[in-house]
C-alpha positions in Angstrom: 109.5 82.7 140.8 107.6 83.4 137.5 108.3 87.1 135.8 105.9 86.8 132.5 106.8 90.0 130.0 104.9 91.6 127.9 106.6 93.3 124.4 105.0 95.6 122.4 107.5 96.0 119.6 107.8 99.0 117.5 109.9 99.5 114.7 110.9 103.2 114.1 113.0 104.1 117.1 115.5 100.7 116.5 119.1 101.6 116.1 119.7 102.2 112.4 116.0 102.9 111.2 115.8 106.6 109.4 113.6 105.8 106.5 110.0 104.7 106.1 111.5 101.9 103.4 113.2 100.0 106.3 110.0 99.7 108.0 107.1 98.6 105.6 106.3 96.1 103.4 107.8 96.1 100.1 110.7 98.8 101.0 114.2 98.2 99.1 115.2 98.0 102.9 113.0 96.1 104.3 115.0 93.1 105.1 117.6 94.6 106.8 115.3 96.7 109.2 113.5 93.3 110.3 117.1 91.7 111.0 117.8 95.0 113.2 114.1 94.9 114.6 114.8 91.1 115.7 117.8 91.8 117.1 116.3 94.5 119.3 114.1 91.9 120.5 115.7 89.5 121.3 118.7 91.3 123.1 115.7 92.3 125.4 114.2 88.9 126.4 118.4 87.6 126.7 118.5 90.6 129.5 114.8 90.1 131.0 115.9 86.1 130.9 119.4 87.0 133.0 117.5 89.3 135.6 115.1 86.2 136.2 112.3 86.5 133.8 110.7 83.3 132.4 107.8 84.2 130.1 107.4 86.4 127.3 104.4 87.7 124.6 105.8 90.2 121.9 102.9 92.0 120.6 104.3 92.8 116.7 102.4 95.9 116.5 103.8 98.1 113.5 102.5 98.3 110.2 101.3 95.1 108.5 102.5 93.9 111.9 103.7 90.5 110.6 107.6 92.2 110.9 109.4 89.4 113.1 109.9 86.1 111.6 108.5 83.4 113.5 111.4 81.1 113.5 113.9 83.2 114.5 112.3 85.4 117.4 113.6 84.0 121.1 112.6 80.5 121.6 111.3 81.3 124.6 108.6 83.9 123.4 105.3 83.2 122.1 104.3 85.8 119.5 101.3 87.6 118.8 101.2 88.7 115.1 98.8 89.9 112.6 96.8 93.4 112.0 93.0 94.1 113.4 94.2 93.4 116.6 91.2 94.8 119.0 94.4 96.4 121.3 96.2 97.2 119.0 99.6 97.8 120.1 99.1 96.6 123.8 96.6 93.2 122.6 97.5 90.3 124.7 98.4 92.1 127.8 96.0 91.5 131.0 96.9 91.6 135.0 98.3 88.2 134.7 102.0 90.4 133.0 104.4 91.1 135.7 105.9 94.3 133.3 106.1 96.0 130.3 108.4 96.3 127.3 108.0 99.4 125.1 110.8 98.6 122.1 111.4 100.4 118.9 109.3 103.2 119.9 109.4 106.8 118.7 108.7 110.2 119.3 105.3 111.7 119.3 104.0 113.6 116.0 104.5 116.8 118.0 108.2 115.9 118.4 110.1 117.7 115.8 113.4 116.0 116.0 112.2 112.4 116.3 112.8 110.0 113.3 109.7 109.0 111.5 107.7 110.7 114.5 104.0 109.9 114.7 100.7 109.2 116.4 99.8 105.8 115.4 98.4 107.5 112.0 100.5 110.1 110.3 97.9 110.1 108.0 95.5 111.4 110.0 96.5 112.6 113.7 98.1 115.9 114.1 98.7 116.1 117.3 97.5 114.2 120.7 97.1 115.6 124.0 96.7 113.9 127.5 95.2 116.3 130.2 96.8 119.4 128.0 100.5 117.7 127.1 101.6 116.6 123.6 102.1 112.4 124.0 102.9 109.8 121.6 102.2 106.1 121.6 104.6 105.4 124.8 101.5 107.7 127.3 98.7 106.5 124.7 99.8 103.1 125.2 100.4 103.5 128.5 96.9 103.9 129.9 96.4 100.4 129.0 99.1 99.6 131.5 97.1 101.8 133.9 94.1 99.8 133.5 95.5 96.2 133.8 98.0 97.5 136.7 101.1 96.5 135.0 104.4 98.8 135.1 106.1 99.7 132.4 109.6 98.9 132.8 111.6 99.7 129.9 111.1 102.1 126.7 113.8 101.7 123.7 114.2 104.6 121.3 115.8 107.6 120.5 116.6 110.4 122.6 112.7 112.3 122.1 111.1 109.1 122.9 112.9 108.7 126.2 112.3 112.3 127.3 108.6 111.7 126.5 109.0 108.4 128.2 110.4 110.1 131.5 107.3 111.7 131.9 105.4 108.7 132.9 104.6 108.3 136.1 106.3 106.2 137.0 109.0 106.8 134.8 110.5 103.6 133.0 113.8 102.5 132.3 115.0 103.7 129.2 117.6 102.9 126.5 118.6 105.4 123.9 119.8 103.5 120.6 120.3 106.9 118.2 120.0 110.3 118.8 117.5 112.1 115.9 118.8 115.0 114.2 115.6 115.4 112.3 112.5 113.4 111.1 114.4 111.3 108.4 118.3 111.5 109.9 120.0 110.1 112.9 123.0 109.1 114.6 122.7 105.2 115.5 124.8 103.1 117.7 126.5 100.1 115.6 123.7 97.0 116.0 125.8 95.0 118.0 126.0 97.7 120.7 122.5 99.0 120.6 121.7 94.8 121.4 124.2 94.8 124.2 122.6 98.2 125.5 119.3 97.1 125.7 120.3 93.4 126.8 121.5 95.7 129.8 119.1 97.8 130.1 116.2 95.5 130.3 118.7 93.5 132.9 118.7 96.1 135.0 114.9 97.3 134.3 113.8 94.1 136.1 116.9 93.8 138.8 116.7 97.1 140.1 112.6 97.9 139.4 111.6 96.2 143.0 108.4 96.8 143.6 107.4 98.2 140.3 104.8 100.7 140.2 101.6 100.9 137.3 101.6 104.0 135.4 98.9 106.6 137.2 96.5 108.6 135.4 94.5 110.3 138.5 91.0 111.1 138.6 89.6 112.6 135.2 92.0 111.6 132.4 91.0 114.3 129.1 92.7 113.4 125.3 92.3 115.6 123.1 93.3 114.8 119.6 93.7 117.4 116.4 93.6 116.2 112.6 94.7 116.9 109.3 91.4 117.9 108.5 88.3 119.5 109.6 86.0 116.3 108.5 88.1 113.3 110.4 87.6 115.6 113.3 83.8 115.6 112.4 83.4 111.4 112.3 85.6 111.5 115.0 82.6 113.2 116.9 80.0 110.8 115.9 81.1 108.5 118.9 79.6 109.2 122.3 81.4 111.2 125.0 83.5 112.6 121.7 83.3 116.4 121.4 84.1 118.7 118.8 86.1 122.1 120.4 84.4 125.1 119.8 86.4 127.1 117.0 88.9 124.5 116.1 87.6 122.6 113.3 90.2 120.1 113.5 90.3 119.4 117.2 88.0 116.9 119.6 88.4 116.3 122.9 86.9 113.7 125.4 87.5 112.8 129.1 86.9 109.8 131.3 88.2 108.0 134.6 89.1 104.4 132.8 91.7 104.7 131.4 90.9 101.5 129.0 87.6 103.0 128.0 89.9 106.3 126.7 92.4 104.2 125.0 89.0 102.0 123.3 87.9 105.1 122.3 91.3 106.1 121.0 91.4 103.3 118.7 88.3 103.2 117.6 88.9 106.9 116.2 91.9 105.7 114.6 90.1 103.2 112.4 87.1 105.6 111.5 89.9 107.9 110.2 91.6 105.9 108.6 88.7 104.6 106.7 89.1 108.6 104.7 92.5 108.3 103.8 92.8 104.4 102.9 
């Protein structure tokens, strides 16, 4: 029987990571946070591969987004890699994917004891909201899922990204790999055990997820997302169905039932912003 995963990889929330200079381009660290971003990654496909899996896409979706080498991901994965994905984060997934990998992943900008916690940009988002409660990228992300019907079966992170991931619904499989003590400091698991963890974990996400279940986002689905600053907010705004909130300068809101249209709309916001601060 065919299982075909999708992997959106992350790189923040991987056992070990504290420090923006493990994670971009250029970092004294850099190297050593893609060997523990690789190992991540492929101690999920070994797992997903024991439980019966036999296809893969990993989606390399932070940063420059060119983080895993080619020639040493999983041979059995094809990758997608490269920024100005149209997706994002979630490109190459469609209803063909049997399930969902969220690995690496962190806590939402709103979480105050998640390493390197964010929004997708720090540089811009303050704070996101879906139907009134603080998310991060694992709910954003999520409404993809929703759209193409395809559960989400594990998240990988510290211990703020798997309470924010419990409140899916569903909720996915998670695997803790260090517990944050504050936005730059953590407690990791050695490497090796983190990998043998999540090679578990996404084991038993697969084994024991029968039948798996789409994330739901009933009926009218509102975001609402607050800036650094009172003019992203305003270009924000020029796109239609986007509001500005009456006496919060900062703050727009926008609601829908498709939840791909929301998450479009999402993105699209992102890059306008970003277009101030870069």
């Amino acid at each position: 029987m065919r299982v075909k995963v999708f992997i959106s990889t992350d790189f923040e929330g991987v056992a070990g990571i504290v420090d923006w200079d493990q994670i971009l381009v250029g970092g004294h660290d850099y190297d050593l946070g893609r060997r523990l971003l690789l190992g991540e990654v492929n101690a999920a496909i070994d797992g997903a591969l024991a439980a019966g899996a036999t296809s893969f896409v990993v989606n390399d979706s932070h940063s420059s987004m060119r983080n895993l080498p080619p020639d040493l991901l999983h041979g059995r994965a094809t990758l997608l890699t490269g920024k100005h994905k149209p997706m994002y984060m979630m490109e190459g997934l469609d209803g063909s994917f049997d399930t969902i990998f969220f690995l690496g992943y962190h806590g939402s900008i709103g979480a105050s004891h998640a390493v390197l916690s964010h929004s997708y940009n720090p540089r811009a988002i303050w704070e996101a909201r879906i139907n009134g409660e603080i998310v991060g990228e694992t709910a954003l992300n999520a409404l993809v899922a929703a759209h193409y019907h395809v559960p989400i079966a594990l998240v990988t992170g510290d211990q703020v990204t798997a309470e924010e991931a419990q409140r899916l619904d569903p909720p996915p499989h998670c695997v803790e790999v260090k517990r944050s003590l504050s936005r730059y400091a953590a407690e990791s698991l050695h490497p090796e055990v983190a990998r043998e963890r999540i090679r578990e974990g996404a084991r038993l996400a697969l084994a024991t997820a029968r039948p798996p279940t789409p994330p739901i986002f009933a009926g009218t689905t509102e975001v609402e997302l607050t800036f650094l600053t009172a003019d992203m907010a305003e270009m924000a705004s020029w796109l239609y169905g986007v509001e500005l909130v009456p006496d919060r300068a900062r703050t727009v809101i926008y609601r829908g039932e498709r939840p791909l249209d929301l998450f479009r709309t999402f993105i699209t916001i992102v890059m306008l912003t970003r277009a101030l601060v870069e």
